[in-house]
ChimeraX commands (.cxc) that place a marker at each C-alpha (Angstrom):
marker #1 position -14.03,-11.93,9.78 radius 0.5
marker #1 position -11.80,-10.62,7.07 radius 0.5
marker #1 position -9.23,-8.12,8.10 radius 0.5
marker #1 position -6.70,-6.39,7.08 radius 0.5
marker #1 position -3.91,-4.54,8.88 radius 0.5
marker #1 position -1.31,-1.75,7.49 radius 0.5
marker #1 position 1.92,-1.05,9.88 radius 0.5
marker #1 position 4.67,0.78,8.97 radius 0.5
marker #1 position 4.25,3.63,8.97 radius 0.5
marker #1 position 6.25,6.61,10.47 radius 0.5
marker #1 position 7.68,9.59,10.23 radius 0.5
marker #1 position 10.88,9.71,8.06 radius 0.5
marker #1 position 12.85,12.90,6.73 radius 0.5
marker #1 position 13.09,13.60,2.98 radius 0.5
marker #1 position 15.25,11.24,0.70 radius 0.5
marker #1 position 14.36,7.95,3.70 radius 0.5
marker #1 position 12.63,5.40,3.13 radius 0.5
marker #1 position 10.02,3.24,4.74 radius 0.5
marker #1 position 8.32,-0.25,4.27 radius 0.5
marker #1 position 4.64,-0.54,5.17 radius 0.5
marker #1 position 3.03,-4.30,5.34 radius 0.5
marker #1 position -0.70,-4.94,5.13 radius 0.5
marker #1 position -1.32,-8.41,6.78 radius 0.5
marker #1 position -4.62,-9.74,5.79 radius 0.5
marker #1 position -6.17,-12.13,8.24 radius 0.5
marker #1 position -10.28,-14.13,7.76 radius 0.5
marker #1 position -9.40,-15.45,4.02 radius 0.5
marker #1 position -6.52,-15.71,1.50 radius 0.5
marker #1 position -6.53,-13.26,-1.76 radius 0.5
marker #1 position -4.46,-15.10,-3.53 radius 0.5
marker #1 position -6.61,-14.95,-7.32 radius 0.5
marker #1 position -7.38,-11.35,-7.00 radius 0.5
marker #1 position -5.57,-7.88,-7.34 radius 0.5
marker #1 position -4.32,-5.83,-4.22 radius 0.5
marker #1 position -3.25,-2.30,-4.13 radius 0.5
marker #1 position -2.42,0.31,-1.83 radius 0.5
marker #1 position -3.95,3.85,-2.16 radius 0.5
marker #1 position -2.80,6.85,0.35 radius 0.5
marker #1 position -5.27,10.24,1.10 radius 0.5
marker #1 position -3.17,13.24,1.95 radius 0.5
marker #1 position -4.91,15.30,4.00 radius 0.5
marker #1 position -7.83,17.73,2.29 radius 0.5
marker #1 position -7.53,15.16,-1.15 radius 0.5
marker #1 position -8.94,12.64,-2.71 radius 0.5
marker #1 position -7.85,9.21,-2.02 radius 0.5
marker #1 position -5.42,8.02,-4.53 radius 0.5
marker #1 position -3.89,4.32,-6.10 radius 0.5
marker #1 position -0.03,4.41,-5.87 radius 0.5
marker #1 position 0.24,0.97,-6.69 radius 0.5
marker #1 position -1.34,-2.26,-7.91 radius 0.5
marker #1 position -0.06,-6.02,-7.80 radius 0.5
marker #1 position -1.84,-8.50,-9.68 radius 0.5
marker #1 position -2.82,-12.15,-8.65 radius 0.5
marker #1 position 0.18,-13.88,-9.96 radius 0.5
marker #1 position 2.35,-10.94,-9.15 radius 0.5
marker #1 position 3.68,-10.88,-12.29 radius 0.5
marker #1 position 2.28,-7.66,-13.30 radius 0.5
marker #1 position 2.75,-4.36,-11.37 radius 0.5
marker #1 position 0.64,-0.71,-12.03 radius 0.5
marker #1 position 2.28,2.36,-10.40 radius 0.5
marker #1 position 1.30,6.18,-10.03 radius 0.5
marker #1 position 3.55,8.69,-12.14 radius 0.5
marker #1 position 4.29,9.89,-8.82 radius 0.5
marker #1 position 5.74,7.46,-7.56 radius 0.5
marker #1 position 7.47,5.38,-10.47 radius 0.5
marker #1 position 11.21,4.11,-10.02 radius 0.5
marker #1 position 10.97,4.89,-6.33 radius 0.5
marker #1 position 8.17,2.45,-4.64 radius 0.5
marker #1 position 8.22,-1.11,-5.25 radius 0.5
marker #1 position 4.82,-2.95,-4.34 radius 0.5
marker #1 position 5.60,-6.86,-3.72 radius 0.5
marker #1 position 2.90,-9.72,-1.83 radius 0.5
marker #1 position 3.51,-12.86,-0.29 radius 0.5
marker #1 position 1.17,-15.37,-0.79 radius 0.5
marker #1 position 1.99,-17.67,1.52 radius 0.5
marker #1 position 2.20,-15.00,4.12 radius 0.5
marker #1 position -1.27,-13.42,3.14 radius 0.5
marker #1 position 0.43,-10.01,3.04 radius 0.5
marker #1 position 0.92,-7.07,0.85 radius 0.5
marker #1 position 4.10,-5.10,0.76 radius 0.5
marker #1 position 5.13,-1.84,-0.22 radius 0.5
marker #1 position 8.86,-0.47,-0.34 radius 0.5
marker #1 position 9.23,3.57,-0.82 radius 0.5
marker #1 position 12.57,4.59,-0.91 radius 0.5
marker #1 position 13.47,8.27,-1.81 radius 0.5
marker #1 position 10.64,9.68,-0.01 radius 0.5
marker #1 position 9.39,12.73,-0.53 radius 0.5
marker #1 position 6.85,15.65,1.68 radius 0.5
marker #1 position 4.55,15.49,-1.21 radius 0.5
marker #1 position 4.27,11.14,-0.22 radius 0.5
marker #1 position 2.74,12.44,3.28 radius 0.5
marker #1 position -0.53,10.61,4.19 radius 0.5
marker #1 position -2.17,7.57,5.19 radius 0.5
marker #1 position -2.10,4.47,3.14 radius 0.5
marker #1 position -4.44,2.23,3.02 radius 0.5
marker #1 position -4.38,-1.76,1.54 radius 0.5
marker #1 position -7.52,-2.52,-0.62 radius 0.5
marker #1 position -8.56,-5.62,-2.23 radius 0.5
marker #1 position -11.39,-5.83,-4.28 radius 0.5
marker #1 position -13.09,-9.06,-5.34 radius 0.5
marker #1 position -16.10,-8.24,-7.52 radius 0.5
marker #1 position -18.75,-8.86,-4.99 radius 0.5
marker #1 position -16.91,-6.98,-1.54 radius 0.5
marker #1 position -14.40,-3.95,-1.17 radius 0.5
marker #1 position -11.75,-4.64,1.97 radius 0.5
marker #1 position -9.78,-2.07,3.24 radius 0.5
marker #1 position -7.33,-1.60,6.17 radius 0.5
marker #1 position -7.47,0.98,8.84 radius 0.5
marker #1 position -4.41,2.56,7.05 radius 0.5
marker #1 position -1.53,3.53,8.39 radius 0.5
marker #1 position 0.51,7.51,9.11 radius 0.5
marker #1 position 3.41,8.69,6.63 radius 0.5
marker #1 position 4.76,11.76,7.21 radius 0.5
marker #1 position 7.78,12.64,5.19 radius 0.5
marker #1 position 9.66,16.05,6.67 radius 0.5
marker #1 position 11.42,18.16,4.33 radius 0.5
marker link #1:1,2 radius 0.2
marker link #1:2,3 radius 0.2
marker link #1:3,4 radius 0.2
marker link #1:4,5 radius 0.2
marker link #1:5,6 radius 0.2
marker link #1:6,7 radius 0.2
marker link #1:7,8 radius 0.2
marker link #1:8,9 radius 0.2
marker link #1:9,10 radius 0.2
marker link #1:10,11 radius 0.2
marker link #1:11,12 radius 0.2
marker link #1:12,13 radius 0.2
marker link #1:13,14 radius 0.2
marker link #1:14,15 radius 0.2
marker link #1:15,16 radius 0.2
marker link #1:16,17 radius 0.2
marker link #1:17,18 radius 0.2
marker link #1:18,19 radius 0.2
marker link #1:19,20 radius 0.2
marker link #1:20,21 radius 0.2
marker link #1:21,22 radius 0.2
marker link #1:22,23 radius 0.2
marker link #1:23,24 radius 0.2
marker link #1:24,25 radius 0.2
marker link #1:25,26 radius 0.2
marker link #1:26,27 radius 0.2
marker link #1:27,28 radius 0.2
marker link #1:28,29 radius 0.2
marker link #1:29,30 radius 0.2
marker link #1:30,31 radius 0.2
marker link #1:31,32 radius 0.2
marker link #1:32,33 radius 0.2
marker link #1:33,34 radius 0.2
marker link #1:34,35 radius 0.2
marker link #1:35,36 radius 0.2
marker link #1:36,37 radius 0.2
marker link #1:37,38 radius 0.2
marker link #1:38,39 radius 0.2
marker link #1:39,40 radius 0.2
marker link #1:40,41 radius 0.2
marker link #1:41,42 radius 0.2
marker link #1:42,43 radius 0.2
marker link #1:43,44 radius 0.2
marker link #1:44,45 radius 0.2
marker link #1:45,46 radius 0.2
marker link #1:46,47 radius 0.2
marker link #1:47,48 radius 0.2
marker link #1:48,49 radius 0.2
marker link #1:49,50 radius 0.2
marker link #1:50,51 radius 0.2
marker link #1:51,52 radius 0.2
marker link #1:52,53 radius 0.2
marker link #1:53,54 radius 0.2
marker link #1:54,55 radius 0.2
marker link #1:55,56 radius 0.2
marker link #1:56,57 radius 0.2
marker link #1:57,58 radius 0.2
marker link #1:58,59 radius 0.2
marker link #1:59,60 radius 0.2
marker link #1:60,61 radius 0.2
marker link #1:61,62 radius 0.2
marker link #1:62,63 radius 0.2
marker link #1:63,64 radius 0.2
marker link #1:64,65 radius 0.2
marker link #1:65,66 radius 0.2
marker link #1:66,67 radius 0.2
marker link #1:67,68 radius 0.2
marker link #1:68,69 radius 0.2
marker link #1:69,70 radius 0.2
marker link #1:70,71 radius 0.2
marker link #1:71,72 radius 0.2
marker link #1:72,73 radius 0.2
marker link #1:73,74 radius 0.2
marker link #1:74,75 radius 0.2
marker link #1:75,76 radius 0.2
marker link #1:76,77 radius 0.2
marker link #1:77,78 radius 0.2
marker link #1:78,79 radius 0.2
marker link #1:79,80 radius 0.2
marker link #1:80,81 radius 0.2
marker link #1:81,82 radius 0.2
marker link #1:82,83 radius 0.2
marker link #1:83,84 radius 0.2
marker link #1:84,85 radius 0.2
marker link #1:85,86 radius 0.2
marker link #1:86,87 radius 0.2
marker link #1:87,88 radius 0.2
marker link #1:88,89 radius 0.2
marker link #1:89,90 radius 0.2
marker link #1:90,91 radius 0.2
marker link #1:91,92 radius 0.2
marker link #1:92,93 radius 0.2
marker link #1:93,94 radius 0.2
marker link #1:94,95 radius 0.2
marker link #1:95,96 radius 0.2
marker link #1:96,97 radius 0.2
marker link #1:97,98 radius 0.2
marker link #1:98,99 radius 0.2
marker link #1:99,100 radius 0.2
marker link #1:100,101 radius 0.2
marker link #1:101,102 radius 0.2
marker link #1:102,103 radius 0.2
marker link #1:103,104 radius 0.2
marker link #1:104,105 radius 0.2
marker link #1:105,106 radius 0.2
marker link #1:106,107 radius 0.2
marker link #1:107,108 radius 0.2
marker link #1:108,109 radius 0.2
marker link #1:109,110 radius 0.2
marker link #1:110,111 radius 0.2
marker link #1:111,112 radius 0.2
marker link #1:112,113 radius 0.2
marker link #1:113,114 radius 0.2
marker link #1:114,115 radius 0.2
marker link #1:115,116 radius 0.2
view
């Protein structure tokens, strides 16, 4: 059974910074993309960042640019993602996807509240 689970996640004030992990378990996704994606509450879920398979090649949201860093380790089977410089608007859960053509995985996500 694939799984995969976020921790991390906290509450920090403004300008902090956190690192959330997403350590998938059930199968290695080492030749596809993984992301994370947070939903604030009353919004749509969002991407704030993308890693590709080699990790090579990085995709962020304006939002976030210059101040998360999204990083995996293959070996380890686990996504990171470093977000310094937090901000309120960064409140919400975040959530590690994969998505291999044929299946969608998510984790159960994980709380970040940022206090101003």
């Amino acid at each position: 059974q694939v799984q995969l689970v976020e921790s991390g996640g906290g509450l920090v004030q403004a300008g902090g910074s956190l690192t959330l992990s997403c350590a998938v378990s059930g199968r290695t996704f080492g030749a596809y993309t993984m992301a994370w994606f947070r939903q604030a509450p009353g919004k749509e879920r969002e991407l704030v960042a993308a890693i590709s398979a080699s990790g090579t090649q990085t995709q962020y949201a304006d939002s976030v640019k210059g101040r998360f860093t999204i990083s995996r380790d293959i070996a380890k089977n686990t996504l990171y993602l470093q977000m310094n410089s937090l901000k309120p608007d960064d409140t919400g859960t975040y959530y590690c996807n994969v998505e291999t053509g044929t299946q969608d995985y998510w984790g159960q996500g994980t709380q970040v509240t940022v206090s101003s």
